[in-house]
CHARMM-style PDB file with segment names, atoms N, HN, CA, C and O in Angstrom:
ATOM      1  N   UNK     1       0.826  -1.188   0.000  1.00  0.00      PROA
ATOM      2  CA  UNK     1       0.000   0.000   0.000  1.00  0.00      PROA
ATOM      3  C   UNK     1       0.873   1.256   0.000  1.00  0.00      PROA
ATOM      4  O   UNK     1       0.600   2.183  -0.762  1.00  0.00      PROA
ATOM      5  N   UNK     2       2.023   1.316   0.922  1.00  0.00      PROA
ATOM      6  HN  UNK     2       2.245   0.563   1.542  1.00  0.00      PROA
ATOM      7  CA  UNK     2       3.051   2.350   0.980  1.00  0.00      PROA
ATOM      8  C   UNK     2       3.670   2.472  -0.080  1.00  0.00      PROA
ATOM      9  O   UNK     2       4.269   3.536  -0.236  1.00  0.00      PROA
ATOM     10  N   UNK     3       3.737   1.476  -1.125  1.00  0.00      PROA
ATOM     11  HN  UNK     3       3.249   0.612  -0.999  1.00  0.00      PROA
ATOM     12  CA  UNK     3       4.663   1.388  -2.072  1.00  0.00      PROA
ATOM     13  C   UNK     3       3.853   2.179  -3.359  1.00  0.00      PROA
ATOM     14  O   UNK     3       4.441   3.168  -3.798  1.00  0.00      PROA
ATOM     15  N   UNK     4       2.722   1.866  -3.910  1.00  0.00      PROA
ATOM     16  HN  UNK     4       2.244   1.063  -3.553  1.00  0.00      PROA
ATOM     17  CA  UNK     4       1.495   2.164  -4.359  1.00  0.00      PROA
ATOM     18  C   UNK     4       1.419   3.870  -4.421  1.00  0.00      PROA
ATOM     19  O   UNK     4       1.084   4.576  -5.372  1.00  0.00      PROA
ATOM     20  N   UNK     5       1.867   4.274  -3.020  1.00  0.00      PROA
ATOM     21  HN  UNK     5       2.139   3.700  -2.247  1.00  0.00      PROA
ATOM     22  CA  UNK     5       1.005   6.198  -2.808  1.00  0.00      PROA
ATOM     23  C   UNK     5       2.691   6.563  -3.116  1.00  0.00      PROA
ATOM     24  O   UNK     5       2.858   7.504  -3.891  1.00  0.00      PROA
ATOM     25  N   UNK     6       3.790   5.976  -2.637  1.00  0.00      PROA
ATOM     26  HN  UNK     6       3.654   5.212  -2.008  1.00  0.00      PROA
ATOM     27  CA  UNK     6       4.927   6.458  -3.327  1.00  0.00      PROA
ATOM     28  C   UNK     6       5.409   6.605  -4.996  1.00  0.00      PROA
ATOM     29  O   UNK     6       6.240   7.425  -5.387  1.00  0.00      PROA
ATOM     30  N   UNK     7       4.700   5.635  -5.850  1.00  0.00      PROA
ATOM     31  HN  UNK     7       4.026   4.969  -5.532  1.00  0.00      PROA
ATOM     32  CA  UNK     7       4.701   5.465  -7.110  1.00  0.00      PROA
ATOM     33  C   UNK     7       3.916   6.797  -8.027  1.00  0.00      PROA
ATOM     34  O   UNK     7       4.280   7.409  -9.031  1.00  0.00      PROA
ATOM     35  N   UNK     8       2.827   6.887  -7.258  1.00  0.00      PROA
ATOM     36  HN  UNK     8       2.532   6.390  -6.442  1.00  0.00      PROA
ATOM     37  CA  UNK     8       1.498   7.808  -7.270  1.00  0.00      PROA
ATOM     38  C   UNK     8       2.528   9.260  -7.255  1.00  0.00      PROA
ATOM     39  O   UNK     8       2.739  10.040  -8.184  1.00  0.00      PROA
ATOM     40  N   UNK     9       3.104   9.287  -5.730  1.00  0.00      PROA
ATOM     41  HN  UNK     9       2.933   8.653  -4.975  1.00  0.00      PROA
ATOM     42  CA  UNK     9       3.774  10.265  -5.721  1.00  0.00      PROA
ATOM     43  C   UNK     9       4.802  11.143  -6.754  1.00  0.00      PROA
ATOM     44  O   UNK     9       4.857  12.373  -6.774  1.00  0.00      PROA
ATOM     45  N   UNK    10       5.622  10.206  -7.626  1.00  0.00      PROA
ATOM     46  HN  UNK    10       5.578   9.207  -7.610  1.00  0.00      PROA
ATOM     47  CA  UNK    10       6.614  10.307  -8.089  1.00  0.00      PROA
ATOM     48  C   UNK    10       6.288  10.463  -9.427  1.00  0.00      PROA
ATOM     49  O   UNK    10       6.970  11.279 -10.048  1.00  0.00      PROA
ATOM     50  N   UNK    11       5.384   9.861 -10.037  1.00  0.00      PROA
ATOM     51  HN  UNK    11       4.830   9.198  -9.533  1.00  0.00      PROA
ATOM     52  CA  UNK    11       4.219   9.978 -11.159  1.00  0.00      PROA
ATOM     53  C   UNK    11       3.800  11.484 -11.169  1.00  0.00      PROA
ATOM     54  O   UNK    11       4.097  12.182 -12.139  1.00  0.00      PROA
ATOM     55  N   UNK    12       2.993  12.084  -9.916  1.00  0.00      PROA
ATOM     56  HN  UNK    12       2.752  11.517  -9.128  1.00  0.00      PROA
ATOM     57  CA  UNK    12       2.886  13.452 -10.168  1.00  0.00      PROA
ATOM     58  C   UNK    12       3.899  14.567 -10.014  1.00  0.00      PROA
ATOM     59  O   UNK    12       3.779  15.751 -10.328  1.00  0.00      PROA
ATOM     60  N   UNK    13       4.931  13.931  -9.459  1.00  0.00      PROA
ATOM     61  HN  UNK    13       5.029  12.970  -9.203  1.00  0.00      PROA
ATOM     62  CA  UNK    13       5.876  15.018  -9.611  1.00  0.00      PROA
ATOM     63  C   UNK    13       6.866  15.231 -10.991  1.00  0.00      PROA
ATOM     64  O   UNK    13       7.559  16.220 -11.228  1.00  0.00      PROA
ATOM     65  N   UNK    14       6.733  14.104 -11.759  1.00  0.00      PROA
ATOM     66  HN  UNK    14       6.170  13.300 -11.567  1.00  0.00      PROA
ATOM     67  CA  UNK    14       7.406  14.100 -12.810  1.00  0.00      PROA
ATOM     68  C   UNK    14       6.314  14.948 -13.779  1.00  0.00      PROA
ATOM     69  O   UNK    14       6.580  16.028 -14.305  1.00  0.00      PROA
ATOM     70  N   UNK    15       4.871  14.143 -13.917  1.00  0.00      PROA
ATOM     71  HN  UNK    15       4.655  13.266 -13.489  1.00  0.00      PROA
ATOM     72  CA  UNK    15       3.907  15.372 -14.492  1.00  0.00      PROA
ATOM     73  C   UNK    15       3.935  16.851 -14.594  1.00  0.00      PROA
ATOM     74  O   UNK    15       3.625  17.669 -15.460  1.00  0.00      PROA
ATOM     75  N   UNK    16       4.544  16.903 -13.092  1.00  0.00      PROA
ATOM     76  HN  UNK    16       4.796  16.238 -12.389  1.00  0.00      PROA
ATOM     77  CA  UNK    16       4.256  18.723 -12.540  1.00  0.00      PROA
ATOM     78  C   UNK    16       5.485  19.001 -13.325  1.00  0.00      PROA
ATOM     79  O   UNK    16       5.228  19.746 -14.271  1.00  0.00      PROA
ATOM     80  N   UNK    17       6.830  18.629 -13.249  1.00  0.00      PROA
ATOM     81  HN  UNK    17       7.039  18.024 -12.481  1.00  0.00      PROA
ATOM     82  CA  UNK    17       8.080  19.481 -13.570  1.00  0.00      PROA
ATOM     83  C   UNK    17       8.058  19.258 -15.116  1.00  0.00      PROA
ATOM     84  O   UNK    17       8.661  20.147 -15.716  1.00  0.00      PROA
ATOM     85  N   UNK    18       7.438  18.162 -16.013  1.00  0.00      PROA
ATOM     86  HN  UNK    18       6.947  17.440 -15.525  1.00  0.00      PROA
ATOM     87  CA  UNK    18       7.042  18.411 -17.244  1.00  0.00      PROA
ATOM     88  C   UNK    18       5.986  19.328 -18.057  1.00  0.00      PROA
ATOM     89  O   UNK    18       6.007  19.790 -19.198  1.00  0.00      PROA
ATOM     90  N   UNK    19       5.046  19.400 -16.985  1.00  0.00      PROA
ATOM     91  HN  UNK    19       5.029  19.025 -16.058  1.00  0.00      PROA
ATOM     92  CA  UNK    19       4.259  20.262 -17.691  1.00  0.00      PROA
ATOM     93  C   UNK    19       4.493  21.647 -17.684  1.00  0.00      PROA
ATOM     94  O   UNK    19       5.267  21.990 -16.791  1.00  0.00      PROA
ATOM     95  N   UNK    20       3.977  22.744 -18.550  1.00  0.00      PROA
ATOM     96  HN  UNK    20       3.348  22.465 -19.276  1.00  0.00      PROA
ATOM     97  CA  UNK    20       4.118  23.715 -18.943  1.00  0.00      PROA
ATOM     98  C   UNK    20       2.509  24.576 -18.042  1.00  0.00      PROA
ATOM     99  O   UNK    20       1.306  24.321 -17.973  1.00  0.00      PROA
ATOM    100  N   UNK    21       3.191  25.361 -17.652  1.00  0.00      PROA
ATOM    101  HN  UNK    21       4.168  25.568 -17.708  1.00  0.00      PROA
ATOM    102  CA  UNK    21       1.624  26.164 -16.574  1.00  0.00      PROA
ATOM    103  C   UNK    21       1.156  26.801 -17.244  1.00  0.00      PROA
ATOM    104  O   UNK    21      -0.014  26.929 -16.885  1.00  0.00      PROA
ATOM    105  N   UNK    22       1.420  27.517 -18.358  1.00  0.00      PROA
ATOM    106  HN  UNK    22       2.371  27.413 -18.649  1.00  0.00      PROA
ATOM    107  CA  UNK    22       1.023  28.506 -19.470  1.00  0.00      PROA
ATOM    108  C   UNK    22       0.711  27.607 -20.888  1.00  0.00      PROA
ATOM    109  O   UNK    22       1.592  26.860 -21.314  1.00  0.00      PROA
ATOM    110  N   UNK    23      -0.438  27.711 -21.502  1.00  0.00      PROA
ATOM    111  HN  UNK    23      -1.153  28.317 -21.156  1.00  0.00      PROA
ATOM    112  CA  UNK    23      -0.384  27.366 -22.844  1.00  0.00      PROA
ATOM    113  C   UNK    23       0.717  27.693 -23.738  1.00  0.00      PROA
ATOM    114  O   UNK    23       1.240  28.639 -23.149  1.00  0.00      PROA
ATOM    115  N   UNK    24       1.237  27.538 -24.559  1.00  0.00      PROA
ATOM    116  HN  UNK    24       0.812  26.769 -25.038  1.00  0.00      PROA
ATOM    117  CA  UNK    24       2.110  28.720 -25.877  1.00  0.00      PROA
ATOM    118  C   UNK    24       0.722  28.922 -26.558  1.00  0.00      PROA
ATOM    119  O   UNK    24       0.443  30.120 -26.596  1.00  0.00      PROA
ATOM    120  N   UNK    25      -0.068  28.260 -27.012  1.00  0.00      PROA
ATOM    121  HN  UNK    25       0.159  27.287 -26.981  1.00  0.00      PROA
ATOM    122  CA  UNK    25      -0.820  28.755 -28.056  1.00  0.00      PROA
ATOM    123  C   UNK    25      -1.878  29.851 -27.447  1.00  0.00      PROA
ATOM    124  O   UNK    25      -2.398  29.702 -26.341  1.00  0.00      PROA
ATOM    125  N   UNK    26      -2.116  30.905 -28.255  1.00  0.00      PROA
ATOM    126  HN  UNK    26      -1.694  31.026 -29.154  1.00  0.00      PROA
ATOM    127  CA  UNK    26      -2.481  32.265 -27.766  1.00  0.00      PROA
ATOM    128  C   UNK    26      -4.038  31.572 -28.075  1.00  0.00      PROA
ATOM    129  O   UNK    26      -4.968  31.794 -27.301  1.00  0.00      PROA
ATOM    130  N   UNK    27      -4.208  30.675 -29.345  1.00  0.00      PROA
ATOM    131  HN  UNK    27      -3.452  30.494 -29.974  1.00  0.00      PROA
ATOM    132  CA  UNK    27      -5.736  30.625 -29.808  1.00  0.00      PROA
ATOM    133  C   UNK    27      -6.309  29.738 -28.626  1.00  0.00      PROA
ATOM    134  O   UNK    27      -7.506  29.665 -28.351  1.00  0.00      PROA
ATOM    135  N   UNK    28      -5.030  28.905 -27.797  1.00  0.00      PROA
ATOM    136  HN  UNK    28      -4.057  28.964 -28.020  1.00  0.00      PROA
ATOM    137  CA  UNK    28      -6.062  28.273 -27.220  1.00  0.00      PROA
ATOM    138  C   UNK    28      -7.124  28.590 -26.031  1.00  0.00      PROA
ATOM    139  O   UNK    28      -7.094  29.766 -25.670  1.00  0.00      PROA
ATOM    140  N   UNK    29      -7.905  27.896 -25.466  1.00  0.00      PROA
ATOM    141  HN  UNK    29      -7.930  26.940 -25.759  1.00  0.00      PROA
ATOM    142  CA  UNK    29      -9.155  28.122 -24.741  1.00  0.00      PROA
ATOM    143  C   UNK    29      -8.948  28.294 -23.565  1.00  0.00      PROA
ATOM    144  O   UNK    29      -9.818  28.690 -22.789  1.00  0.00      PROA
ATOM    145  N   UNK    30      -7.338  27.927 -23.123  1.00  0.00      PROA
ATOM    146  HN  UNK    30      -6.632  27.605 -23.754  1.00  0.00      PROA
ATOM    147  CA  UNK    30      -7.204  27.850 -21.535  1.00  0.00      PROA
ATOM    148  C   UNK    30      -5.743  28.917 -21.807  1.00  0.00      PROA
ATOM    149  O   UNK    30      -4.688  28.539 -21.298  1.00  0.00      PROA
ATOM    150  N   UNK    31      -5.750  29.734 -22.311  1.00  0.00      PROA
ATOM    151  HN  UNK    31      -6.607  30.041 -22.725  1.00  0.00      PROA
ATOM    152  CA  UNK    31      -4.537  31.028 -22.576  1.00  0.00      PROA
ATOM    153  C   UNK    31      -5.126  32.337 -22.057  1.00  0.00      PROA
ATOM    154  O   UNK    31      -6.024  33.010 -22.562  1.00  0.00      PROA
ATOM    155  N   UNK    32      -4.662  32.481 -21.315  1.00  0.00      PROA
ATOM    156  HN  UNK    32      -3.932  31.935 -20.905  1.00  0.00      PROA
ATOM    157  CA  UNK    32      -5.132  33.904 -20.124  1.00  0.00      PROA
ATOM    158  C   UNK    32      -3.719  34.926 -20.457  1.00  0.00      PROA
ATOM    159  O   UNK    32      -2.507  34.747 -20.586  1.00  0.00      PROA
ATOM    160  N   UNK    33      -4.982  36.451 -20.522  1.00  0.00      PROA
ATOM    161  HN  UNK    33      -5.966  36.597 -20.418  1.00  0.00      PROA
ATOM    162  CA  UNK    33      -4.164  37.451 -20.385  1.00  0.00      PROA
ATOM    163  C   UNK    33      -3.979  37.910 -19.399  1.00  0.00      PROA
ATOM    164  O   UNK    33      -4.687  38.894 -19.181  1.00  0.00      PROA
ATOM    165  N   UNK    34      -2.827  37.449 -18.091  1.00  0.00      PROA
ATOM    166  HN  UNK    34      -2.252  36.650 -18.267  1.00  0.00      PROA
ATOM    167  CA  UNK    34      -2.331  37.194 -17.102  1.00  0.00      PROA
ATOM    168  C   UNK    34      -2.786  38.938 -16.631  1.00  0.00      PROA
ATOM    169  O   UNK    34      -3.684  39.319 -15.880  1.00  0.00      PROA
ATOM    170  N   UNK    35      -1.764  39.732 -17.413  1.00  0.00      PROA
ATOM    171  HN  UNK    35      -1.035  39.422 -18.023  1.00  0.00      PROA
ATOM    172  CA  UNK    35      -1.781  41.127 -17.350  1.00  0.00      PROA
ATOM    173  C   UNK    35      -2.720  41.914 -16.906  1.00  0.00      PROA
ATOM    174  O   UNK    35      -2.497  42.751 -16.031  1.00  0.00      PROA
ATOM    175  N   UNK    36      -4.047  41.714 -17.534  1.00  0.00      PROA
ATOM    176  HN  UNK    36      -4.228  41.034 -18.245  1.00  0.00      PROA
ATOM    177  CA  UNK    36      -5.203  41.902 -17.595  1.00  0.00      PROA
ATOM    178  C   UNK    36      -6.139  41.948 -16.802  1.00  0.00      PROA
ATOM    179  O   UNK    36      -6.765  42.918 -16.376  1.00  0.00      PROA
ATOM    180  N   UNK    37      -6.278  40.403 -16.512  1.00  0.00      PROA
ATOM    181  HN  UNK    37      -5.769  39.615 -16.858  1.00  0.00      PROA
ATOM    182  CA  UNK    37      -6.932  39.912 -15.217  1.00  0.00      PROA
ATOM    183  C   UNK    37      -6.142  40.549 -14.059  1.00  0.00      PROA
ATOM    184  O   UNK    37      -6.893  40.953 -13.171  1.00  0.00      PROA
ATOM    185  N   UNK    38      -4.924  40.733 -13.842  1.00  0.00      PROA
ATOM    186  HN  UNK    38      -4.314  40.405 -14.563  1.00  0.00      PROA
ATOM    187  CA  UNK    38      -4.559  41.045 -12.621  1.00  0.00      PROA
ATOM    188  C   UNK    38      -4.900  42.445 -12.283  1.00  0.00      PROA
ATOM    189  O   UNK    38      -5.155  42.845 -11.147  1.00  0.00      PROA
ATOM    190  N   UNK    39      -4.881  43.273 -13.546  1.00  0.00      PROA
ATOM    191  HN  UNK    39      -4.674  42.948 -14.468  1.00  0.00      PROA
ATOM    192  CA  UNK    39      -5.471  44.499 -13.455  1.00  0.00      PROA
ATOM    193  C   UNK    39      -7.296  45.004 -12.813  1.00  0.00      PROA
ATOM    194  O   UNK    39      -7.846  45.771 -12.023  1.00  0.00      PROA
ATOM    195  N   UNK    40      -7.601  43.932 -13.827  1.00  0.00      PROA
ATOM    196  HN  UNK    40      -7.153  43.309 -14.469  1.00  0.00      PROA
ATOM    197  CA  UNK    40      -9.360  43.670 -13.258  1.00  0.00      PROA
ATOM    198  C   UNK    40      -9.442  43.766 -11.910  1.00  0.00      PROA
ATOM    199  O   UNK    40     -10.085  44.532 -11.192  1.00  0.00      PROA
ATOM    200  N   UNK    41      -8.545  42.699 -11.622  1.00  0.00      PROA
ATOM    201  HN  UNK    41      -8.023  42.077 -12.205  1.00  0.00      PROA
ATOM    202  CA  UNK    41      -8.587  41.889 -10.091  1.00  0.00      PROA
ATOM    203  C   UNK    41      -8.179  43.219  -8.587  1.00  0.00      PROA
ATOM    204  O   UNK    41      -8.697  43.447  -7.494  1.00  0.00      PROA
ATOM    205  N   UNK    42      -7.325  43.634  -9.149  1.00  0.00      PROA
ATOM    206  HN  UNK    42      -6.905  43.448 -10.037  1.00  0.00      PROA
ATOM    207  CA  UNK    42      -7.002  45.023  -8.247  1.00  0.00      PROA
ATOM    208  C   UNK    42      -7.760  45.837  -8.643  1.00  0.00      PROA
ATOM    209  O   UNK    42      -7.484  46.762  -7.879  1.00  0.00      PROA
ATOM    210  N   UNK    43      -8.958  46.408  -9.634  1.00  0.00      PROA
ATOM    211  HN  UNK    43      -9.183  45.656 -10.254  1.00  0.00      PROA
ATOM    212  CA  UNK    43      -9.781  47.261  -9.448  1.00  0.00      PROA
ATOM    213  C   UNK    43     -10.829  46.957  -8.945  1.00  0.00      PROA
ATOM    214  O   UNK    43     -11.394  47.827  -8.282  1.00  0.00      PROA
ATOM    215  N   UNK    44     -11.571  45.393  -9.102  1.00  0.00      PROA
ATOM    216  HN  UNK    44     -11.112  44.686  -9.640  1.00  0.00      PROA
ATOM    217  CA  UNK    44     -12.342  45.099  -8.215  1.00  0.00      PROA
ATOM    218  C   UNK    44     -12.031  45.238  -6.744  1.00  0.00      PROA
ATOM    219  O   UNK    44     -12.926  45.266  -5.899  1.00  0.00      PROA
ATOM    220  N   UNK    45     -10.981  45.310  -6.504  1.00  0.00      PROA
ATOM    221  HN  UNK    45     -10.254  45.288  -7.190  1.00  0.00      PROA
ATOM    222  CA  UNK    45     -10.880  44.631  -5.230  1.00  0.00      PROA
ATOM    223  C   UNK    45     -10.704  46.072  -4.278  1.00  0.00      PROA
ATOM    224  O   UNK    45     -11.077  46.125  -3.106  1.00  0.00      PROA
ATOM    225  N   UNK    46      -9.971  47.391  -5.119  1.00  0.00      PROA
ATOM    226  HN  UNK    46      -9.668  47.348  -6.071  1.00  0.00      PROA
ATOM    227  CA  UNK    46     -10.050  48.941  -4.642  1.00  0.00      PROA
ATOM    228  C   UNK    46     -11.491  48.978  -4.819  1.00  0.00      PROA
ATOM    229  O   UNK    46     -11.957  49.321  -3.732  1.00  0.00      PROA
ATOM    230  N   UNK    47     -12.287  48.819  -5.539  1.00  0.00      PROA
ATOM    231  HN  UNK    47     -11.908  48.540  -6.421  1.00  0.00      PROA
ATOM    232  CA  UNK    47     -13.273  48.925  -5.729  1.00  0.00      PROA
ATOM    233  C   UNK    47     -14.856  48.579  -4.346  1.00  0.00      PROA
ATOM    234  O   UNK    47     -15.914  49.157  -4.097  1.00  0.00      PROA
ATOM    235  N   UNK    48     -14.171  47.393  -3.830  1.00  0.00      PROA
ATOM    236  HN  UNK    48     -13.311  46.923  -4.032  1.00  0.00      PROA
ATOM    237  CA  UNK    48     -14.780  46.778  -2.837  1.00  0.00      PROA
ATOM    238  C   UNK    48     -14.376  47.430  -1.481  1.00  0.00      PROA
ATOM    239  O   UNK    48     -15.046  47.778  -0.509  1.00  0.00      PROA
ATOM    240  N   UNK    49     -13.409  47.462  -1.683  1.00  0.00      PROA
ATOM    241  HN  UNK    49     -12.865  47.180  -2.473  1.00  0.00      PROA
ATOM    242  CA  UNK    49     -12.234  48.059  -0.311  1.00  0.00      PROA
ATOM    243  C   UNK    49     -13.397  49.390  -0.113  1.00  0.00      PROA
ATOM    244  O   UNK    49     -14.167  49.468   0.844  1.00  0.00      PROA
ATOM    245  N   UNK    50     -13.332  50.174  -1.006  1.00  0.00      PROA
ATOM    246  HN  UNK    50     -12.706  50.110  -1.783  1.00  0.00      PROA
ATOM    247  CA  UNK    50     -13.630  51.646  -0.658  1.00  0.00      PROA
ATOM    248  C   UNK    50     -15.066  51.610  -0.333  1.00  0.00      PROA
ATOM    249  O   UNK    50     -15.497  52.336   0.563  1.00  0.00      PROA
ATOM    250  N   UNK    51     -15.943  50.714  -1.081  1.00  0.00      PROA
ATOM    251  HN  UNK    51     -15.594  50.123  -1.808  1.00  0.00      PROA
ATOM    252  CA  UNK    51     -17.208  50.701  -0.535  1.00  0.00      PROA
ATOM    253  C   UNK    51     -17.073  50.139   0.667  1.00  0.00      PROA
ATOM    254  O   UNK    51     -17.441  50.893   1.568  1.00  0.00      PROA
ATOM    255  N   UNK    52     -16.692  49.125   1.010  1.00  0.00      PROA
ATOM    256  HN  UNK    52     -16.393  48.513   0.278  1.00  0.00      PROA
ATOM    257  CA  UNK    52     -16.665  48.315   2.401  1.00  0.00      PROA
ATOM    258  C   UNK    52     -16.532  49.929   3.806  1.00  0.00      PROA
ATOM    259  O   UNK    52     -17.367  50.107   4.693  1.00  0.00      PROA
ATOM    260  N   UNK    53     -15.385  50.751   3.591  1.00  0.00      PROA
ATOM    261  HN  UNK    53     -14.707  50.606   2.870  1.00  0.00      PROA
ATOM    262  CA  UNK    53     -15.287  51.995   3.896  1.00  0.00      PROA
ATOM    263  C   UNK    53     -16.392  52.855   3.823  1.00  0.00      PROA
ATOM    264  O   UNK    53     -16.825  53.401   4.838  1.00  0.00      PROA
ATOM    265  N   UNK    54     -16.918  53.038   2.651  1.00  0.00      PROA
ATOM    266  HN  UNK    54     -16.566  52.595   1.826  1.00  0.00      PROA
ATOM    267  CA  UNK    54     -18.360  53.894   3.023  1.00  0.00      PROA
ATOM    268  C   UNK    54     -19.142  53.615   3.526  1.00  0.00      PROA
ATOM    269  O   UNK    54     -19.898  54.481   3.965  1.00  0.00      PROA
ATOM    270  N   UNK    55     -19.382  52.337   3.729  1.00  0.00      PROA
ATOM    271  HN  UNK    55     -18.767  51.634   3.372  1.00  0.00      PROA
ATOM    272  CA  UNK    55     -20.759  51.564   4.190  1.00  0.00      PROA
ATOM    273  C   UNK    55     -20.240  51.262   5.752  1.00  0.00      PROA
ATOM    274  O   UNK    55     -21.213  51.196   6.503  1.00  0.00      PROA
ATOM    275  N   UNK    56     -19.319  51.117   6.249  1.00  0.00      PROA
ATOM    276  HN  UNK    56     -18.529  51.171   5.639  1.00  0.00      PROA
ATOM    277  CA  UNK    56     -18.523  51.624   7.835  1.00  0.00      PROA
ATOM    278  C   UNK    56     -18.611  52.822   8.133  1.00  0.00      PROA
ATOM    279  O   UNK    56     -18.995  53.121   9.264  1.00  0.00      PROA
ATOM    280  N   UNK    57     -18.275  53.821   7.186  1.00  0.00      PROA
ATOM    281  HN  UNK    57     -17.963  53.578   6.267  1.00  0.00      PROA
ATOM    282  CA  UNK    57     -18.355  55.119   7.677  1.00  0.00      PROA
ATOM    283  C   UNK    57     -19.745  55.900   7.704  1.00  0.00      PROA
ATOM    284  O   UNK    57     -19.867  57.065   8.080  1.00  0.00      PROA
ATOM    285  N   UNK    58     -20.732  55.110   7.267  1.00  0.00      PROA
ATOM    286  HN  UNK    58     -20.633  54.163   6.962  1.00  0.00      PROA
ATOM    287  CA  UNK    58     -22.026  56.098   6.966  1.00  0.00      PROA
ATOM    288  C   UNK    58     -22.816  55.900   8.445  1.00  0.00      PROA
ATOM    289  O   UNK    58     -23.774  56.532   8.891  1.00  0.00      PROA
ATOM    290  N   UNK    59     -22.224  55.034   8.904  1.00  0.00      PROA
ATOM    291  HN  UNK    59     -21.446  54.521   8.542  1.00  0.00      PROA
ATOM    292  CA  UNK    59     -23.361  55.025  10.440  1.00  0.00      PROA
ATOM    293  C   UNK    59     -24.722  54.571  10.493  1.00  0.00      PROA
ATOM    294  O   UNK    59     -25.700  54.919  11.154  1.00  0.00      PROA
ATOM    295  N   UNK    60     -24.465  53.472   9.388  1.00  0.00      PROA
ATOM    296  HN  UNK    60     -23.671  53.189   8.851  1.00  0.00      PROA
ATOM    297  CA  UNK    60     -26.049  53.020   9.275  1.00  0.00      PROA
ATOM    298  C   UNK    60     -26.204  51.518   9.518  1.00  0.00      PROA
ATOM    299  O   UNK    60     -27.306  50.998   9.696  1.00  0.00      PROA
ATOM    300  N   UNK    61     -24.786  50.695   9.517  1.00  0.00      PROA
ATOM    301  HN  UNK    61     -23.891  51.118   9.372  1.00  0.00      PROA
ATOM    302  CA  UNK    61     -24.612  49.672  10.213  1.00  0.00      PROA
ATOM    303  C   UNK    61     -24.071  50.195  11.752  1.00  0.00      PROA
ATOM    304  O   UNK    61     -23.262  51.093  11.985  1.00  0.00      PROA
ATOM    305  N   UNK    62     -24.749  49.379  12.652  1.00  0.00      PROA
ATOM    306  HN  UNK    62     -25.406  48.649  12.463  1.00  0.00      PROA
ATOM    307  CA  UNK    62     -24.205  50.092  14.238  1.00  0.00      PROA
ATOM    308  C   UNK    62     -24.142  48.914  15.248  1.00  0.00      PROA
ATOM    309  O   UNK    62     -25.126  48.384  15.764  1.00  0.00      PROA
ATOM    310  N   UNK    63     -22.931  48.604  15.442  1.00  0.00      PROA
ATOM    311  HN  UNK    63     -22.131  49.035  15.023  1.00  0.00      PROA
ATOM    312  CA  UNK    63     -22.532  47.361  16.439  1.00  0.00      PROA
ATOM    313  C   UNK    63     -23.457  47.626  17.757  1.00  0.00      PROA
ATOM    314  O   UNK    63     -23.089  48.623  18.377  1.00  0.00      PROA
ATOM    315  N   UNK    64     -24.512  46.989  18.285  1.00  0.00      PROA
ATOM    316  HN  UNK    64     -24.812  46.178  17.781  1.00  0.00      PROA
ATOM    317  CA  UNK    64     -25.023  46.679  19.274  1.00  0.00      PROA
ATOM    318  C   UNK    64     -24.612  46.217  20.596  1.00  0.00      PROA
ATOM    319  O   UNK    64     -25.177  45.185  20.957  1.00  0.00      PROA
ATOM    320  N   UNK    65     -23.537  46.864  21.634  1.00  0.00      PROA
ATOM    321  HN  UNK    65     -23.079  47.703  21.341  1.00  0.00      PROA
ATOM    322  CA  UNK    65     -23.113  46.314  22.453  1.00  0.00      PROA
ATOM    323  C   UNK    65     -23.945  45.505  23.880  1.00  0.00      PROA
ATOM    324  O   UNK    65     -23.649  44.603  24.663  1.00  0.00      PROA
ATOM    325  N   UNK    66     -24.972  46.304  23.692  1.00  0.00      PROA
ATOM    326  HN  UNK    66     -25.212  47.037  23.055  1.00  0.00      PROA
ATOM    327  CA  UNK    66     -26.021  46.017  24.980  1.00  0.00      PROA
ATOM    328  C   UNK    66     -26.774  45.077  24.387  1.00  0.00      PROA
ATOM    329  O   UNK    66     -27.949  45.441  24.408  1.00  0.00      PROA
ATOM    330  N   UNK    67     -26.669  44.293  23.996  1.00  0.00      PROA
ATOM    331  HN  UNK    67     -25.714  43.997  23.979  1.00  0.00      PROA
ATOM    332  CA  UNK    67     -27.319  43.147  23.741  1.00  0.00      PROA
ATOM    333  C   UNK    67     -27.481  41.639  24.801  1.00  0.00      PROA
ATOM    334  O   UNK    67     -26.436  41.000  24.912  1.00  0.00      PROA
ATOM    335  N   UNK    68     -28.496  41.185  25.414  1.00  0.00      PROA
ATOM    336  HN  UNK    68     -29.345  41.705  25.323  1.00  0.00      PROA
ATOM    337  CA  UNK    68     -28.129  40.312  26.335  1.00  0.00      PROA
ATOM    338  C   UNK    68     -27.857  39.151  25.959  1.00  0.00      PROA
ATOM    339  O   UNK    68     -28.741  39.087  25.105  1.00  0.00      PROA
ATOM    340  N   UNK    69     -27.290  38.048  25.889  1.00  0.00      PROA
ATOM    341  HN  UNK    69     -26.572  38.100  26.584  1.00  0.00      PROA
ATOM    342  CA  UNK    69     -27.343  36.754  25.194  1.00  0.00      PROA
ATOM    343  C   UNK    69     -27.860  35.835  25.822  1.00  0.00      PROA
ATOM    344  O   UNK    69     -28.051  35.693  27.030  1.00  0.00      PROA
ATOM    345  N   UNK    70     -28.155  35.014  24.705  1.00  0.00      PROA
ATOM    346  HN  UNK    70     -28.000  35.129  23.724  1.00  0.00      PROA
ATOM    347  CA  UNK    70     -29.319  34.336  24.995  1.00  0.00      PROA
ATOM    348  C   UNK    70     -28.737  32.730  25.821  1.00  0.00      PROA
ATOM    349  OT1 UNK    70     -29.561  31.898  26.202  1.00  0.00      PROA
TER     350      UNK     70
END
């Protein structure tokens, strides 16, 4: 059984250091414009940030400390 998940093991590590993480081909379906997305990804995310900030700062969510538990 030990021998089996070590074989397994060595199998995917030879996979991993052969394979390529990036397509080359630009046409293909799984080829990401790395650049791009990362750009998206940091404007969503200033994007969220600053609302998360207005919606804290407007005083219309209000932490309830006196609350008794139940």
């Amino acid at each position: 059984k030990k021998k089996k998940k070590s074989c397994l093991l060595v199998l995917v590590l030879i996979l991993f250091l052969f394979s390529s993480p990036f397509p080359a081909d630009k046409d293909s379906p799984f080829y990401y414009d790395w650049e791009s997305l990362q750009l998206g990804g940091m404007i969503f995310g200033g994007l969220l940030c600053i609302a998360g900030i207005l919606i804290a700062l407007s005083g219309k969510c209000k932490c309830k400390y006196n609350q008794k538990h139940r």
